[in-house]
Phi, psi and omega in degrees: 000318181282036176215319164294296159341276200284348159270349178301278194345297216244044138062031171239188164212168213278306194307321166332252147299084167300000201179155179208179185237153229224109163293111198106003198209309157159184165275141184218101168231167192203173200211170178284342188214148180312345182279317182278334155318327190274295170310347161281350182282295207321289189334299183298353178253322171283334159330308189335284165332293173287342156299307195296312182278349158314278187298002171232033162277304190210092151328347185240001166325161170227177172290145155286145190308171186297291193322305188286351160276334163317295175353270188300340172302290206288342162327312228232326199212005177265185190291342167259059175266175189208030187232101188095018199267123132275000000 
Protein backbone atom coordinates (compact mmCIF):
# COMPACT_ATOMS: atom_id res chain seq x y z
CA UNK A 1 0.00 0.00 0.00
CA UNK A 2 2.89 2.46 0.90
CA UNK A 3 4.54 2.13 -2.58
CA UNK A 4 1.22 2.51 -4.56
CA UNK A 5 0.72 5.64 -2.19
CA UNK A 6 3.94 6.92 -2.89
CA UNK A 7 3.86 6.72 -6.50
CA UNK A 8 0.61 8.68 -6.76
CA UNK A 9 1.80 11.13 -4.48
CA UNK A 10 4.99 11.96 -6.85
CA UNK A 11 2.41 11.58 -10.20
CA UNK A 12 3.56 7.82 -11.02
CA UNK A 13 2.25 4.32 -11.28
CA UNK A 14 3.64 0.84 -10.73
CA UNK A 15 2.99 0.52 -15.10
CA UNK A 16 5.60 2.83 -14.78
CA UNK A 17 8.44 1.89 -11.89
CA UNK A 18 9.23 -1.67 -12.10
CA UNK A 19 10.73 -1.63 -9.08
CA UNK A 20 11.58 0.47 -5.99
CA UNK A 21 14.06 0.34 -2.88
CA UNK A 22 11.76 0.20 0.19
CA UNK A 23 13.91 2.22 3.51
CA UNK A 24 14.51 -0.42 6.23
CA UNK A 25 13.57 -2.55 4.10
CA UNK A 26 14.76 -3.92 0.81
CA UNK A 27 13.83 -3.88 -3.25
CA UNK A 28 10.57 -4.55 -4.45
CA UNK A 29 9.79 -5.37 -8.32
CA UNK A 30 7.57 -6.59 -10.31
CA UNK A 31 6.50 -7.51 -13.92
CA UNK A 32 3.08 -8.77 -16.06
CA UNK A 33 5.23 -12.12 -15.74
CA UNK A 34 7.81 -13.70 -13.15
CA UNK A 35 10.36 -13.64 -15.81
CA UNK A 36 10.01 -9.82 -16.07
CA UNK A 37 9.86 -9.53 -12.22
CA UNK A 38 13.28 -11.06 -12.00
CA UNK A 39 14.89 -9.02 -14.70
CA UNK A 40 13.62 -5.58 -13.31
CA UNK A 41 15.62 -6.97 -10.07
CA UNK A 42 18.82 -7.84 -12.17
CA UNK A 43 18.30 -4.04 -13.49
CA UNK A 44 17.65 -2.70 -10.19
CA UNK A 45 20.61 -4.17 -8.77
CA UNK A 46 23.22 -3.49 -11.07
CA UNK A 47 21.84 0.51 -11.00
CA UNK A 48 22.62 -0.28 -7.37
CA UNK A 49 25.69 -1.21 -8.20
CA UNK A 50 27.27 1.70 -10.65
CA UNK A 51 25.63 4.18 -7.74
CA UNK A 52 27.94 2.42 -5.15
CA UNK A 53 30.89 2.63 -7.63
CA UNK A 54 29.80 6.07 -8.87
CA UNK A 55 30.37 7.02 -5.08
CA UNK A 56 33.18 5.40 -4.63
CA UNK A 57 35.23 7.23 -7.25
CA UNK A 58 33.95 10.40 -6.64
CA UNK A 59 32.09 11.25 -3.10
CA UNK A 60 30.75 14.70 -4.33
CA UNK A 61 29.25 13.16 -7.12
CA UNK A 62 25.93 14.96 -7.36
CA UNK A 63 22.46 13.66 -8.71
CA UNK A 64 21.65 14.60 -12.28
CA UNK A 65 19.83 17.17 -12.91
CA UNK A 66 15.89 16.91 -13.23
CA UNK A 67 15.73 18.24 -16.81
CA UNK A 68 18.25 15.66 -17.97
CA UNK A 69 16.52 12.67 -16.52
CA UNK A 70 13.31 14.15 -17.60
CA UNK A 71 15.30 14.10 -21.31
CA UNK A 72 16.03 10.73 -21.23
CA UNK A 73 12.36 9.42 -19.59
CA UNK A 74 10.56 11.17 -22.01
CA UNK A 75 12.73 10.12 -25.17
CA UNK A 76 11.35 6.73 -24.55
CA UNK A 77 8.05 7.03 -22.77
CA UNK A 78 6.58 10.63 -23.28
CA UNK A 79 3.98 11.29 -25.67
CA UNK A 80 6.50 12.60 -28.46
CA UNK A 81 8.69 9.76 -28.10
CA UNK A 82 10.91 8.49 -30.33
CA UNK A 83 13.69 6.21 -28.83
CA UNK A 84 13.34 2.23 -28.99
CA UNK A 85 9.66 3.17 -30.70
CA UNK A 86 8.53 0.85 -33.08
Amino acid sequence: TVIIETLRERGSSYKVVPGVLVRHHGPFTWGKTPEEAVYHSVVLEEVARMARLTEQLNPKAEEAPTYLLDKHYLRKHGSAAYYGQK
